[in-house]
C-alpha positions in Angstrom: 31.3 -52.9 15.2 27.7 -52.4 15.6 26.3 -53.4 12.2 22.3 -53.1 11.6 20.2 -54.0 8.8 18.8 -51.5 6.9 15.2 -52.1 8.1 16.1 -52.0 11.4 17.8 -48.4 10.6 14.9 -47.2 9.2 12.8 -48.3 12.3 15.2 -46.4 14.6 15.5 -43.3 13.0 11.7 -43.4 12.2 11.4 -43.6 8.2 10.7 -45.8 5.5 13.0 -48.5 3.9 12.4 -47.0 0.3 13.6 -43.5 2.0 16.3 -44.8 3.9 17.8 -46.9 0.5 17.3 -43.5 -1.1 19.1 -41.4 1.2 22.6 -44.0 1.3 22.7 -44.3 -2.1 22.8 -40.2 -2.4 25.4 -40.4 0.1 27.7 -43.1 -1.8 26.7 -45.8 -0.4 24.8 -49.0 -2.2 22.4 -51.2 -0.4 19.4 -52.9 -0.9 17.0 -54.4 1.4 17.9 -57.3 4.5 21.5 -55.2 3.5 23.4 -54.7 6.6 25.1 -51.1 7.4 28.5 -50.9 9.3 29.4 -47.9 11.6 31.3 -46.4 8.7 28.8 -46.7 6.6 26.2 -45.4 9.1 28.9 -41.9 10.2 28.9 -41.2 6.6 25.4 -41.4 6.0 25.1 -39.1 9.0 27.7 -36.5 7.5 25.3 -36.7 4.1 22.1 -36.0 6.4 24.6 -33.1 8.1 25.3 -31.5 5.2 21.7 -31.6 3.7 20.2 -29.5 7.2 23.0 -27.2 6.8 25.9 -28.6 8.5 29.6 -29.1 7.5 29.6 -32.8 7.2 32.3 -34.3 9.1 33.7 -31.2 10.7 30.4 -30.3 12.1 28.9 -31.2 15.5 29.6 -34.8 16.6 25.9 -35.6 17.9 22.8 -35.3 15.2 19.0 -35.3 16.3 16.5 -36.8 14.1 13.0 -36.1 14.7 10.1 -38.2 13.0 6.4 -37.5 13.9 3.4 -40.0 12.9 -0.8 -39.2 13.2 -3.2 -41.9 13.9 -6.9 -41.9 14.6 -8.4 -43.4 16.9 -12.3 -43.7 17.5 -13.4 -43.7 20.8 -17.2 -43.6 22.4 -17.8 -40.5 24.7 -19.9 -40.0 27.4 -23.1 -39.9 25.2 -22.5 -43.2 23.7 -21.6 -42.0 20.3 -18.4 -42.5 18.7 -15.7 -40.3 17.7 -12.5 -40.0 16.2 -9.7 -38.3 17.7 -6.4 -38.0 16.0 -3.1 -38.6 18.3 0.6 -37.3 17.1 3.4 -40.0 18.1 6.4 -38.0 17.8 10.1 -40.2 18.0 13.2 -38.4 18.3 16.3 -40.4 18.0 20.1 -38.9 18.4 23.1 -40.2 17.0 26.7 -40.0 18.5 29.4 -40.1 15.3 32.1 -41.6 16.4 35.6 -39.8 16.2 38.2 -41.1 13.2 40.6 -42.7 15.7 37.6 -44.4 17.7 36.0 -45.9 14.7 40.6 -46.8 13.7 40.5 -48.3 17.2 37.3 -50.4 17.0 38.3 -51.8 13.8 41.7 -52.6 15.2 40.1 -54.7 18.3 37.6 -56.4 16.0 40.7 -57.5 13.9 42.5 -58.4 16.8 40.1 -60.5 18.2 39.3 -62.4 14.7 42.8 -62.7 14.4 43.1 -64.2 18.3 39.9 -66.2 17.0 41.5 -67.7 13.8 44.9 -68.6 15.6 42.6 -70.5 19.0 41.4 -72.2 16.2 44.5 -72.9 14.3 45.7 -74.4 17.4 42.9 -76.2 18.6 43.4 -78.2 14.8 47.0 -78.4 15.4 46.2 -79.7 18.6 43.3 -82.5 17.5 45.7 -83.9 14.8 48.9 -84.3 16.7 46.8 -86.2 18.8 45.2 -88.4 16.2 48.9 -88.7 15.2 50.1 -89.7 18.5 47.2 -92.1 19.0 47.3 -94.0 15.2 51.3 -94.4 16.7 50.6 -96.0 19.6 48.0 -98.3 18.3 50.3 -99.4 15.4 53.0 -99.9 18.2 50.8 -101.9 20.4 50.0 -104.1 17.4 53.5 -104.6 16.4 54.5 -105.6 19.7 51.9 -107.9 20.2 52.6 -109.3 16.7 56.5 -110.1 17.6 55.3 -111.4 21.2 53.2 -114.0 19.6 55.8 -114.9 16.8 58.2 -115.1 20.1 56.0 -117.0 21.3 55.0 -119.7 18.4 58.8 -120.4 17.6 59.5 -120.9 21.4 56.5 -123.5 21.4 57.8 -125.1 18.0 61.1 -125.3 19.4 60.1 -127.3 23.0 57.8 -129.2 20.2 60.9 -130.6 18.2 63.1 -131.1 21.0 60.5 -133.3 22.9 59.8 -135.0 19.5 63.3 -135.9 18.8 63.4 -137.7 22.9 59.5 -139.8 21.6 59.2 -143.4 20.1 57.8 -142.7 16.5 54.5 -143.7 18.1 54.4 -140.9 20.4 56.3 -138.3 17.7 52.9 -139.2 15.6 50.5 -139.0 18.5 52.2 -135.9 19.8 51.7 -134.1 15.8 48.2 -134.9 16.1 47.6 -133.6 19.5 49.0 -130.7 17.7 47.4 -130.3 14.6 44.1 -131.0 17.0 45.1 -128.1 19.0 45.7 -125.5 15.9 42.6 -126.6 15.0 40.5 -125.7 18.5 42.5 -122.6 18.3 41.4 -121.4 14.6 37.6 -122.4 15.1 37.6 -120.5 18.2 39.3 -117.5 16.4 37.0 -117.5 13.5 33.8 -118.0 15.8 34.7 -114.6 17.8 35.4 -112.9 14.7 32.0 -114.1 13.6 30.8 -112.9 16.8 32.1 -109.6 16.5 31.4 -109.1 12.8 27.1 -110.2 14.0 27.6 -107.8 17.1 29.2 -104.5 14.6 26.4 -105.3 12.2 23.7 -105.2 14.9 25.4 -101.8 16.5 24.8 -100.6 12.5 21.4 -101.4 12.5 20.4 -100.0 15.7 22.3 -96.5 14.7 20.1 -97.0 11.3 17.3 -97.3 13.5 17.9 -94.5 15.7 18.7 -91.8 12.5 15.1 -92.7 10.6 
C-alpha cells in the first residue's frame, strides 16, 4: 500500500499542511504532522473532496482533478537597463485514480500475504539457527565425552601394564620404576598448566586487541 506523509500529500496536490490536516480531519480522519496516510485513508479523503465540488462521494467518478495555481514575481532588467517586475502564474494540476473496493480488498490481502510469508521465512530461519546451535552444543559435548572415556581407557590400560611389570621387578627397580612415574605425571602436569597459561595470555591479548579496535 502506497502510504505518504502528510507533507508530502500536501506537496502533491499543491496546498498547505495546515489545509491539508484541516480537510482529513472534516473527512473523519485524524492526523497530525510527519503523520503518514494509507490508501484508505487517502480514497476517503478524496470521496470528502468529491462530495464538497458536487459529487456523490464514493459512487461518483473514479478519477478526481485537482488544480492549484501559485503567482510569483520576478524582477528582471529590460532592454533599457532598468528593472522590472513581472509576475509569472505556476499552475499544477494533479489527478487522482480511487481505487475500486475489491482492488484496495486485494492489495491489502497481498500485503498480508507477503508479511505473513515474511513472518514465517523468519520463523524458520530461527527454527533453523537454533536446531543448529542444538545439533552443534551435541556434538561438541559428544566429542568431549568420548575423548574423556578414551583417555580414562587409556590411563587404566597404562596403570595396568604399570602393576603387572611391577609385580616381575626387584623392589629396587619397583621403586625406581614409581619414580620414573611420578617424574613423568609430573612433566605431563607442568606442561599442561603451562599451555593453559599460554592460552589463558593469548585469549587475554585477543580481548585487548578487540578493546583496542572498539575505542
Amino acid at each position: 500500500m502506497a502510504e505518504v506523509n502528510v507533507e508530502k500529500l500536501a506537496g502533491d496536490i499543491g496546498t498547505t499542511v495546515d489545509k491539508l490536516l484541516q480537510q482529513l480531519e472534516q473527512a473523519g480522519i485524524s492526523k497530525k504532522a510527519g503523520d503518514m496516510v494509507t490508501e484508505a485513508e487517502k480514497s476517503t479523503l478524496l470521496d470528502h473532496l468529491s462530495k464538497q465540488h458536487g459529487g456523490t462521494g464514493s459512487e461518483g467518478p473514479a478519477r478526481m482533478t485537482l488544480q492549484r495555481k501559485s503567482k510569483s514575481t520576478l524582477s528582471v532588467t529590460g532592454s533599457t537597463g532598468k528593472a522590472k517586475s513581472v509576475q509569472v502564474e505556476v499552475r499544477k494540476t494533479r489527478t487522482y485514480v480511487k481505487k475500486s473496493a475489491i482492488e484496495q480488498q486485494q492489495e491489502e490481502e497481498r500485503l498480508a500475504a507477503e508479511e505473513a510469508a515474511r513472518k514465517a521465512a523468519e520463523l524458520k530461519a530461527q527454527q533453523e539457527a537454533e536446531e543448529l546451535k542444538a545439533k552443534q552444543e551435541a556434538e561438541r559435548k559428544a566429542k568431549e565425552e568420548a575423548e574423556r572415556k578414551a583417555k580414562e581407557e587409556a590411563k587404566r590400560k597404562a596403570e595396568a601394564e604399570r602393576k603387572a611389570k611391577q609385580k616381575q621387578m626387584t623392589p629396587e627397580q619397583s621403586a625406581k620404576s614409581e619414580q620414573d612415574r611420578a617424574e613423568a605425571e609430573r612433566l605431563q602436569k607442568e606442561a599442561e598448566e603451562a599451555a593453559l597459561r599460554k592460552a589463558e595470555e593469548e585469549a587475554k591479548r585477543q580481548a585487548e586487541e578487540a578493546r583496542k579496535l572498539a575505542e
